[in-house]
C-alpha positions as CSV (number, residue, x, y, z in Angstrom):
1,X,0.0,0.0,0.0
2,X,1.5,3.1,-0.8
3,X,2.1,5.4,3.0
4,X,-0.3,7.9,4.0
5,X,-0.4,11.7,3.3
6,X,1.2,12.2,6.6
7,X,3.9,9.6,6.1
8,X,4.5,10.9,2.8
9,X,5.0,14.4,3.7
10,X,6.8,13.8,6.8
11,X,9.4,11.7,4.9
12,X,9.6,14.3,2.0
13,X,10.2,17.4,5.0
14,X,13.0,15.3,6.3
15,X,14.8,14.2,2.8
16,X,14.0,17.8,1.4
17,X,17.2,19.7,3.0
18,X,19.7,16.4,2.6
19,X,18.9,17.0,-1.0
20,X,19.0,20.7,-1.1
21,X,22.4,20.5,0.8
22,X,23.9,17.3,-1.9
23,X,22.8,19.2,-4.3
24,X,23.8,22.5,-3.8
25,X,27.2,20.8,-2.1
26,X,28.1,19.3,-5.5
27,X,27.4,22.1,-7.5
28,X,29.3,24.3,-6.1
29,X,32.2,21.3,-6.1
30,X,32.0,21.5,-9.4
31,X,31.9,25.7,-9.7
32,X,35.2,25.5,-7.3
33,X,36.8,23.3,-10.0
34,X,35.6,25.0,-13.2
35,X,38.5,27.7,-11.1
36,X,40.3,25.4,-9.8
37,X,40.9,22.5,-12.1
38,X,42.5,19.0,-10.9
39,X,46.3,19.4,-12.7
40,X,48.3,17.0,-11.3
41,X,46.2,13.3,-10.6
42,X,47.1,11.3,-13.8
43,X,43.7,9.8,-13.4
44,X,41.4,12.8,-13.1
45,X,42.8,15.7,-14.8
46,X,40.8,14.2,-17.7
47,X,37.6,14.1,-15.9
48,X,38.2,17.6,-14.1
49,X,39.2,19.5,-17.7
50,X,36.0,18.3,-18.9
51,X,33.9,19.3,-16.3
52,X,35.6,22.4,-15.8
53,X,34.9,23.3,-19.4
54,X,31.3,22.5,-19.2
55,X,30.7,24.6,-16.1
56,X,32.5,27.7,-17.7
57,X,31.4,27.6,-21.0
58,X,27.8,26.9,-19.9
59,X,27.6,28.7,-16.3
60,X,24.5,30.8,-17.2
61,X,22.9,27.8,-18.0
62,X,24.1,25.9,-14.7
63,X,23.0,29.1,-12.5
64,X,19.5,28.9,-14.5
65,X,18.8,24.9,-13.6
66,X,20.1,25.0,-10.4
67,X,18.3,28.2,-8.9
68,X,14.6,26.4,-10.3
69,X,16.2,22.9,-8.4
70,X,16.9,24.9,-5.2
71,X,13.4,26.4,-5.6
72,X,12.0,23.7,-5.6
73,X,13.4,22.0,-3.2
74,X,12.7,24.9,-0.7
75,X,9.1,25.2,-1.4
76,X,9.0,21.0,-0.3
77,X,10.1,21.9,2.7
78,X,14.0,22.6,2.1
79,X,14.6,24.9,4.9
80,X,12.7,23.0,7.6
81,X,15.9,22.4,9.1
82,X,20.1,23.5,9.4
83,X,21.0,21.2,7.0
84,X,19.1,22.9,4.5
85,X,20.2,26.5,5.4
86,X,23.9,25.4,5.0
87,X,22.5,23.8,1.5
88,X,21.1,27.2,0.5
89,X,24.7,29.3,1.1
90,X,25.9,26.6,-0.7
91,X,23.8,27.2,-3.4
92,X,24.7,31.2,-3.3
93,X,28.2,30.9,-3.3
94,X,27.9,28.4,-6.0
95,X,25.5,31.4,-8.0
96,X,28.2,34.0,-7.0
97,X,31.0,31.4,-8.7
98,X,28.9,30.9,-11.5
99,X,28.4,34.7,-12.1
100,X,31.6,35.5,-12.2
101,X,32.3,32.4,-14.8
102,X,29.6,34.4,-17.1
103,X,31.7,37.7,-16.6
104,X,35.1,36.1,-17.2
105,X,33.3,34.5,-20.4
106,X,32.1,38.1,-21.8
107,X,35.7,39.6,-21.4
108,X,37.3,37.6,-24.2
109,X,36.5,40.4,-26.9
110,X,38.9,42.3,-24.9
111,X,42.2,40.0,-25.3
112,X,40.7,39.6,-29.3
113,X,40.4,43.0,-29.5
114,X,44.0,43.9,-28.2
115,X,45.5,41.0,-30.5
116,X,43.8,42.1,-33.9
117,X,45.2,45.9,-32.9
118,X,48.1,44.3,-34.3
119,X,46.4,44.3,-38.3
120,X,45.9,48.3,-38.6
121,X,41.8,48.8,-38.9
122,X,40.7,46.0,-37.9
123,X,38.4,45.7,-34.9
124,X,35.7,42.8,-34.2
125,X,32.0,43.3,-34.6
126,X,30.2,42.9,-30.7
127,X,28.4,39.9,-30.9
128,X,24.4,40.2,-30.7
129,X,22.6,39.1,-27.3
130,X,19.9,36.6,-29.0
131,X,23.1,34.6,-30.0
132,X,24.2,34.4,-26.6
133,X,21.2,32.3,-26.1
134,X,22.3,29.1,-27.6
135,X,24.0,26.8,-25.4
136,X,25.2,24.1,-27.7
137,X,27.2,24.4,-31.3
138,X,24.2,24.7,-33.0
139,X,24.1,26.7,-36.3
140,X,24.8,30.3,-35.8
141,X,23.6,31.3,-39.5
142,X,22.8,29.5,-42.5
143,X,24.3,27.2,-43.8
144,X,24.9,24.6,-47.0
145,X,27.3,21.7,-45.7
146,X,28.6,18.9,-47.9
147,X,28.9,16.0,-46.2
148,X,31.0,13.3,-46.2
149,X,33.1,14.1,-49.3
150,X,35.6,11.3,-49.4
151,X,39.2,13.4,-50.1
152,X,41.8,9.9,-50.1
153,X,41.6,6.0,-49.4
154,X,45.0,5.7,-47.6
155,X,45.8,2.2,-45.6
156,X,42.3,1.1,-46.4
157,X,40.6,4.1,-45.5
158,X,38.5,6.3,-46.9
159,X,39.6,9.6,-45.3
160,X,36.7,12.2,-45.5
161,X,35.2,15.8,-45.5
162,X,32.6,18.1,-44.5
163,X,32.2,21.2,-47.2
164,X,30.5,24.6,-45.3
165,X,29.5,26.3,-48.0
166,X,28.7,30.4,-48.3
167,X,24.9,30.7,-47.7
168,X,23.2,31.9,-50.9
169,X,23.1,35.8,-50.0
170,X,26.9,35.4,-49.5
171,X,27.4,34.1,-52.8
172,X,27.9,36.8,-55.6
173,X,27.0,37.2,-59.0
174,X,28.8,34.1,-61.5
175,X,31.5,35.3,-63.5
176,X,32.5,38.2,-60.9
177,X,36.4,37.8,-59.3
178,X,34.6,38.0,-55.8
179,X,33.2,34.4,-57.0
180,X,36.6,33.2,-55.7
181,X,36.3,32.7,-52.1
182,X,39.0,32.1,-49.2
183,X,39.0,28.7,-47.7
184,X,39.4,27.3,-44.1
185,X,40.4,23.8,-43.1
186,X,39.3,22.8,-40.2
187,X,41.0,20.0,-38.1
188,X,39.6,18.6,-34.6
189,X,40.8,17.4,-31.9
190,X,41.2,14.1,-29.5
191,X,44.8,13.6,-28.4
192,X,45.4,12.2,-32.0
193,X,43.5,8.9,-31.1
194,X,39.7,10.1,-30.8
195,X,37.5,12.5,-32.7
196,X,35.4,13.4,-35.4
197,X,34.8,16.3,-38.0
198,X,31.4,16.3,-36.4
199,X,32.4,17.4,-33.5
200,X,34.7,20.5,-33.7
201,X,34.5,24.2,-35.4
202,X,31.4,23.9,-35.8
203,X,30.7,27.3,-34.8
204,X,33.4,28.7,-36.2
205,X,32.6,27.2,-39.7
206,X,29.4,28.1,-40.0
207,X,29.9,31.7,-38.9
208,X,32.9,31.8,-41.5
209,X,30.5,30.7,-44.1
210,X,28.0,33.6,-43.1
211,X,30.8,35.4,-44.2
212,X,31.5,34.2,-47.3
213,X,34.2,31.7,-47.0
214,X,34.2,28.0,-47.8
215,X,35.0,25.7,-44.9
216,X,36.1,22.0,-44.7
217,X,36.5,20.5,-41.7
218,X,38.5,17.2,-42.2
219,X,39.2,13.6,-40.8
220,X,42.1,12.2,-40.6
221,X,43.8,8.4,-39.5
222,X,43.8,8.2,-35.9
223,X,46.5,6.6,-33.5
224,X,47.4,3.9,-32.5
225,X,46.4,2.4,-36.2
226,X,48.2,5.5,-37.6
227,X,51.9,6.6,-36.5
228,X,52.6,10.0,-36.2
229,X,53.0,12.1,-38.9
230,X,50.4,10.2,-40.7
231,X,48.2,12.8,-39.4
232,X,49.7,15.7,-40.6
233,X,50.6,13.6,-43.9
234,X,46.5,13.6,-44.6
235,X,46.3,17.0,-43.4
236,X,48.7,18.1,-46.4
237,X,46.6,15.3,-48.4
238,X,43.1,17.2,-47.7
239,X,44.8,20.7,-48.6
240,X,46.6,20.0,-51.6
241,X,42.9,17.7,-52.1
242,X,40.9,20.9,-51.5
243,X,43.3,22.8,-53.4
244,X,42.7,21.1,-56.6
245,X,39.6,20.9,-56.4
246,X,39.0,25.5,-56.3
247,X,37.2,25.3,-59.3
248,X,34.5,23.0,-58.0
249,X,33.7,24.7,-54.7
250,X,34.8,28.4,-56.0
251,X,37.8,28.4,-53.5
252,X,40.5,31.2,-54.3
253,X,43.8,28.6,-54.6
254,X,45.8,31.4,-53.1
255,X,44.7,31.0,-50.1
256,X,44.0,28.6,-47.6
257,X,43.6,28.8,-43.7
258,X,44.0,26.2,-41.2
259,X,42.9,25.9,-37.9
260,X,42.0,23.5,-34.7
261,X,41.8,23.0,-31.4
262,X,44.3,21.0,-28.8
263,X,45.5,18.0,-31.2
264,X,44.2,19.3,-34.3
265,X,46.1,22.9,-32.9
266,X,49.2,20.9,-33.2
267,X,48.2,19.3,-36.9
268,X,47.3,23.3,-38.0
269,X,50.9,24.7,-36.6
270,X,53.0,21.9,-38.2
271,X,51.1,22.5,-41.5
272,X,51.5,26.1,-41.7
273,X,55.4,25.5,-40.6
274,X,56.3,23.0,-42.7
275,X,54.9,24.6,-46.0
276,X,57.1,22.8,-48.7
277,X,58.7,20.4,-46.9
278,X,58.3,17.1,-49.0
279,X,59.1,14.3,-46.7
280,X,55.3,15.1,-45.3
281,X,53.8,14.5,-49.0
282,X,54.5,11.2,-49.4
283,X,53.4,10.4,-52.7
284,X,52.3,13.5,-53.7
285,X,55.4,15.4,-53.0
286,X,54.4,17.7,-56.2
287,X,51.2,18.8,-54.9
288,X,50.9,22.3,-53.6
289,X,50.2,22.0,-49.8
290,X,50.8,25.4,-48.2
291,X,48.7,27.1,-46.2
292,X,48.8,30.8,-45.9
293,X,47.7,31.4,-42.5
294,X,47.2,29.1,-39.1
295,X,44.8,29.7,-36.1
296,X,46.0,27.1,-33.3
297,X,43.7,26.9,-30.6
298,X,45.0,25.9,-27.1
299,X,47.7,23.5,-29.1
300,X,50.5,21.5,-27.8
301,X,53.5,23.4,-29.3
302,X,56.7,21.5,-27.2
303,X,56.4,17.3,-27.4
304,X,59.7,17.0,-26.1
305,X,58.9,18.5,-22.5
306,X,61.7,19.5,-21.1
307,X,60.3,21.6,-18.5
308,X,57.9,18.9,-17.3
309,X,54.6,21.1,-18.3
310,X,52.9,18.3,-20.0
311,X,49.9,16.8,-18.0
312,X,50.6,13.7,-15.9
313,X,51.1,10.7,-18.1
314,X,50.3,12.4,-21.2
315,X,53.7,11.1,-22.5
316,X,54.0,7.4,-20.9
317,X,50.2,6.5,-21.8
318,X,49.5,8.4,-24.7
319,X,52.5,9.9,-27.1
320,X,55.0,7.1,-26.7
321,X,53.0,4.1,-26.9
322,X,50.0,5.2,-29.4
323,X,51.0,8.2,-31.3
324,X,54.9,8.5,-31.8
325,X,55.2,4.9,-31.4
326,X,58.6,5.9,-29.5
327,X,60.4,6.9,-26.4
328,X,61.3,10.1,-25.7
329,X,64.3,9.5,-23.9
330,X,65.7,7.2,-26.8
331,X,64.8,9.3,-30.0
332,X,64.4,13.0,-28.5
333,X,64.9,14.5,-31.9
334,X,61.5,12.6,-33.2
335,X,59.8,14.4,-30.7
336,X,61.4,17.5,-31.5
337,X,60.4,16.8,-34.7
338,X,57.1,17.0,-33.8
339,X,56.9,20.0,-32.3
340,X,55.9,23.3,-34.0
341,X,58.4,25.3,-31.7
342,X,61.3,23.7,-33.0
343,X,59.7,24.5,-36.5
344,X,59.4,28.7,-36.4
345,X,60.4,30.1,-39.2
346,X,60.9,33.5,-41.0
347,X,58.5,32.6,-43.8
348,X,55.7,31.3,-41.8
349,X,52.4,32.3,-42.6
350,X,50.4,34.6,-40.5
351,X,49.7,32.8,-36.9
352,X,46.5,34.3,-34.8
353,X,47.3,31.9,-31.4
354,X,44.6,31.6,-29.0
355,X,45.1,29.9,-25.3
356,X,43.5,29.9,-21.9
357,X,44.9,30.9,-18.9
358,X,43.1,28.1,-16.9
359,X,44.3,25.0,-19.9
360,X,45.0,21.7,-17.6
361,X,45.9,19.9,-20.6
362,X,47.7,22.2,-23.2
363,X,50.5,24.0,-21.2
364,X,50.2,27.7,-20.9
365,X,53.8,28.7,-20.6
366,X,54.6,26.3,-23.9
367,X,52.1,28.8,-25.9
368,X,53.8,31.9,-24.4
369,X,56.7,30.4,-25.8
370,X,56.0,29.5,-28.9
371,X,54.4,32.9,-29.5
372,X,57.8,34.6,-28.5
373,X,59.8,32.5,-30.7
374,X,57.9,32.9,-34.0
375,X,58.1,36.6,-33.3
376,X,61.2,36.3,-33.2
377,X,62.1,35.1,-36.6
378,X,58.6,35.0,-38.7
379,X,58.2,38.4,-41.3
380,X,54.7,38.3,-40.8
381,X,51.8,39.3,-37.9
382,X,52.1,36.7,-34.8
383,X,48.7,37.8,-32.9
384,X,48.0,36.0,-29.4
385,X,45.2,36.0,-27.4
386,X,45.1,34.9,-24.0
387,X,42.0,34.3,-22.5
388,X,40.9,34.5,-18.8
389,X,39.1,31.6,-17.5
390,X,39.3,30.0,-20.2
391,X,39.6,25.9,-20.0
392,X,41.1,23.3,-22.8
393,X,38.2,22.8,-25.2
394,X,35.9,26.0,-24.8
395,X,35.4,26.6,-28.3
396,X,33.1,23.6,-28.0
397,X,30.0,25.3,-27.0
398,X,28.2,28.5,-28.3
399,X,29.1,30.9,-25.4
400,X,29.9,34.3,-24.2
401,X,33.4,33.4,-24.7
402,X,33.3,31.6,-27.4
403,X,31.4,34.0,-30.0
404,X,33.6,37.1,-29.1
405,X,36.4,35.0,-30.5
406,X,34.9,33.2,-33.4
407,X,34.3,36.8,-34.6
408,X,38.0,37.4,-33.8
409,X,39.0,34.9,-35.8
410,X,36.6,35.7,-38.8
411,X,38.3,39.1,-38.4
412,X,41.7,38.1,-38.6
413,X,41.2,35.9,-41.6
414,X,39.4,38.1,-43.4
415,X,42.7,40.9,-43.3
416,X,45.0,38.6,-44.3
417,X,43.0,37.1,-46.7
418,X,42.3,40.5,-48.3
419,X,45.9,41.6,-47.7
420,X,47.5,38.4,-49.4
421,X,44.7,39.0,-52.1
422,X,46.1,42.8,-53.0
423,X,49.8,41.4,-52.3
424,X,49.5,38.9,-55.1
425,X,50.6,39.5,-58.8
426,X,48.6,41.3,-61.3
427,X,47.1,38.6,-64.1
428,X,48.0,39.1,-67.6
């Protein structure tokens, strides 16, 4: 028989503030580490990078669901004793936390803002209110994609594509030399093991194509099948792929952009570095594979570690056995190799670097450095934006952070696309 009213309310008053205080206990656990992430536990720097990401990127929406839980919990009876009153300052120093993640998120357009100060004019657009709104990478604009376009069958695979195309409005008039638009190659992320073009840049893509350029976000072998640089080999396999094929998707040859996030950070770097270097076309050694500008987000730029930054056991259980198939102790210079600091270069494309200050899994100090060193040598801009509060993976989700710097980007693409454009050669 199910228990009385009286039962039933009685047992409700007592569990009411035991939930209220779990509850409000845990989310503020996991407010404190979206700060505060776990660095140093080989075992749950994974687990605290993700959930530190989804708090910060989606803290509005966390304050939102948890002030209705707390609400609700109060109006069973939540407060009927001091276990529930220590629940509810949990609660509010959890809200205040979570405020302040929203703040931190908004000031990103300032760090854009100072970096693009470096191209003279250029200044990003403030991002509209209603698209603060959307909490996952859903379309930000209109888009066509392509999907699926198979690009190479390498080792028995067919290595594919995804195609963003310009929406109609953006496309001009046939036969005008606007026709010709700049193209972006997009390449995820995953440690060089996981991941799909699904995934990743999504938001970035389809506000680029809003804009009128042509995006491709790529696949690519993963590890442990594939040894490193097979992945950067079909990265240079898509571009010189996507680069032959301008006519068909109305690409301008002259230039192509790459970018990613953590692994596929590393992949964009090492492709913009290497421009020319035929020991990473295999096969197609003749193909044109250059890129002429790279936005690495939060990247690994130093595989070699030699001042112990990297994450705990990011090396024993994941780059020696899977991905360079090696150890670094026994064949350093392979993992110097791999590196895009020990590639800078004083013809390097344009770089627009963009790190957070709060990463657990891409070293900060690595990007600082990698930034300072390309200065040093490269001819051309080296922007870098560093962005408070920001955790490994934010570009993830549509958020206050991550639409002030999608914007960035878009800006900083669209300079030295048009500056590259008015740099090039006259026609006959």
């Amino acid at each position: 028989m199910p228990p009385a009213p009286d039962t039933l309310g009685s047992l409700v008053s007592v569990l009411a503030p035991w939930a209220l205080l779990l509850g409000a206990g845990a989310g503020l656990a996991f407010t404190v580490n979206a700060f505060v992430p776990i660095r140093r536990s080989k075992w749950l720097v994974v687990p605290s990078t993700l959930a530190s990401m989804f708090v910060a990127e989606l803290a509005g929406y966390h304050l939102l669901w948890q002030a209705v839980a707390v609400v609700g919990l109060v109006a069973l009876g939540g407060l009927g004793s001091w276990v529930g009153w220590i629940g509810l300052a949990c609660a509010a120093a959890g809200w205040i936390g979570l405020v302040v993640l929203v703040l931190e998120g908004r000031r990103a357009a300032v760090p854009v803002a100072a970096a693009l100060a470096a191209l003279d004019g250029v200044r990003p657009q403030p991002v509209p209110w209603r698209k603060l709104l959307i909490p996952f990478p859903l379309r930000l604009d209109r888009a066509r994609v392509l999907r699926n376009v198979v690009y190479a069958s390498v080792s028995g695979q067919r290595l594919r594509l995804d195609v963003y195309l310009p929406s109609v409005a953006a496309v001009p008039s046939e036969g005008s030399d606007a026709a010709r638009r700049p193209a972006v190659v997009q390449i995820h992320g995953g440690a060089w093991v996981v991941g799909d073009k699904r995934e990743q840049g999504v938001p970035l893509l389809t506000h680029l194509s809003d804009r009128g350029f042509v995006g491709f976000n790529v696949n690519y072998r993963l590890s442990p099948s594939a040894t490193y640089p097979d992945h950067l080999v079909d990265i240079k396999r898509a571009i010189a792929w996507i680069r032959a094929h301008a006519d068909e998707y109305g690409i301008d040859p002259g230039f192509i952009a790459v970018t990613g996030g953590s692994a596929g950070g590393h992949l964009a770097a090492m492709a913009a570095l290497t421009n020319g270097e035929a020991r990473f076309q295999p096969g197609f050694e003749d193909a044109d594979a250059t890129v002429q500008a790279a936005v690495p987000f939060y990247a690994i730029y130093d595989l070699v570690d030699a001042h112990h930054r990297h994450a705990p056991g990011f090396a024993e259980t994941l780059l020696e056995p899977m991905v360079l198939k090696a150890f670094r102790a026994e064949a350093p210079e392979a993992f110097a190799d791999a590196s895009p600091i020990h590639h800078v270069r004083a013809d390097a494309p344009p770089f627009f670097v963009i790190h957070g200050d709060r990463d657990s899994m891409a070293p900060l100090a690595d990007a600082r450095e990698f930034v300072a060193a390309l200065r040093a040598v490269s001819t051309q801009p080296v922007l870098y934006a560093e962005l408070h509060g920001a955790q490994h993976s934010f570009d993830v989700f549509v958020s206050p952070r991550s639409l002030p710097v999608v914007e960035g980007v878009a800006e900083f693409l669209e300079s030295v696309a048009a500056r590259a454009q008015a740099e090039r050669p006259a026609g006959p």
